[in-house]
C-alpha positions, 0 to 999 in steps of 0.5 A: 553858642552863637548869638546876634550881636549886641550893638547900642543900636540896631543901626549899628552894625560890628566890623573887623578891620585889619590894617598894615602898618610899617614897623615903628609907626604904631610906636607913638600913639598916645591919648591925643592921637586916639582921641583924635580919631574917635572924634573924626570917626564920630563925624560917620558915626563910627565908634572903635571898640578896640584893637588887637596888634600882632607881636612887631605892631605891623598888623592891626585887627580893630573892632569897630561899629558903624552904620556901613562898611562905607562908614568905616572906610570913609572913618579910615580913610579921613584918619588917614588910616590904612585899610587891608580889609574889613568883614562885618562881624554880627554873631558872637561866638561865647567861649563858654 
């Protein structure tokens, strides 16, 4: 059944980012480095929720929220993050 997403705020809205990576550098990421881009995304009042990488971490599929697409790519953009593209994702689709 398909269902409005349930952001914190109705400001929010929810955002798929894919990202390309060369193979090796997604290798080093630890605590710091991720607390280090939750706290720049805070600036635009983005949050990341989580992220999903294919089997040699050269692609990523992360779920964030945000007021805009704008937002986003300005979040990425001062993380110094690649973006292939984002699709605003507002329905839930439950498996059950």
């Amino acid at each position: 059944m398909a269902k409005d997403a349930g952001t914190a705020s109705s400001a929010n809205h929810r955002y798929v980012i894919q990202r390309s990576f060369p193979k090796g550098a997604l290798d080093g990421l630890d605590a710091a480095a991720k607390a280090k881009v939750n706290q720049t995304n805070a600036r635009f009042g983005v949050k990341w929720l989580m992220s999903f990488a294919n089997g040699d971490k050269t692609k990523t599929f992360c779920v964030y929220e945000g007021p805009t697409e704008d937002a986003i790519r300005q979040a990425a953009k001062a993380n110094h993050l690649p973006v292939d593209t984002i699709t605003e994702v507002p329905v839930t689709l439950d498996a059950h």
